[in-house]
C-alpha positions in Angstrom: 9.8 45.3 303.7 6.7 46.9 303.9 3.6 46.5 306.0 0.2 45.9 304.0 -2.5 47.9 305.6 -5.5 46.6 306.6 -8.5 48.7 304.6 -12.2 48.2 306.1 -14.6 48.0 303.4 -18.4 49.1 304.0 -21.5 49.0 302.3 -19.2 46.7 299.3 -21.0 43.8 297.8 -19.1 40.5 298.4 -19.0 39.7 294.7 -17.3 42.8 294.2 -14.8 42.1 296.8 -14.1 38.7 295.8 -13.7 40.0 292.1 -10.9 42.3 293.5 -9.4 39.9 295.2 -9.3 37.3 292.3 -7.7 40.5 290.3 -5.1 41.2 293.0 -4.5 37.1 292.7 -3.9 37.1 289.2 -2.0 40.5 289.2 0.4 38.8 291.7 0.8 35.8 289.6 1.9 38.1 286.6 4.5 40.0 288.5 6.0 36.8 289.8 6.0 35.7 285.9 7.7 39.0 285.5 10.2 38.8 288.1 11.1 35.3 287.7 11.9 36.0 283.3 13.9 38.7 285.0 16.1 36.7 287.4 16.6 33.8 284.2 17.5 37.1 281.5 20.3 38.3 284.3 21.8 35.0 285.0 21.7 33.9 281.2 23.5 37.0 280.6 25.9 37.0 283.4 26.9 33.3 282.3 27.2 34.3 278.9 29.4 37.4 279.3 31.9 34.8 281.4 32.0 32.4 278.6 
């Protein structure tokens, strides 16, 4: 597992950073989406190769 760094932002506006954290949020969310169709596609297939 990897260690998230910690990045020190200057001279950023806040709306900015809280606009790149709501995108980070949401780019999150989609790659659990992602990873979770993944997991159901391997065990539907994995159940339906033993039948």
């Amino acid at each position: 597992m990897t260690k998230r760094r910690t990045v020190t932002i200057r001279n950023v506006d806040e709306d900015v950073l809280a606009l790149l954290s709501e995108i980070r949020e949401k780019e999150r969310r989609q790659l659990a989406a992602i990873l979770e169709d993944c997991v159901h596609a391997y065990w539907a297939a994995y159940y339906d190769a033993e039948e």
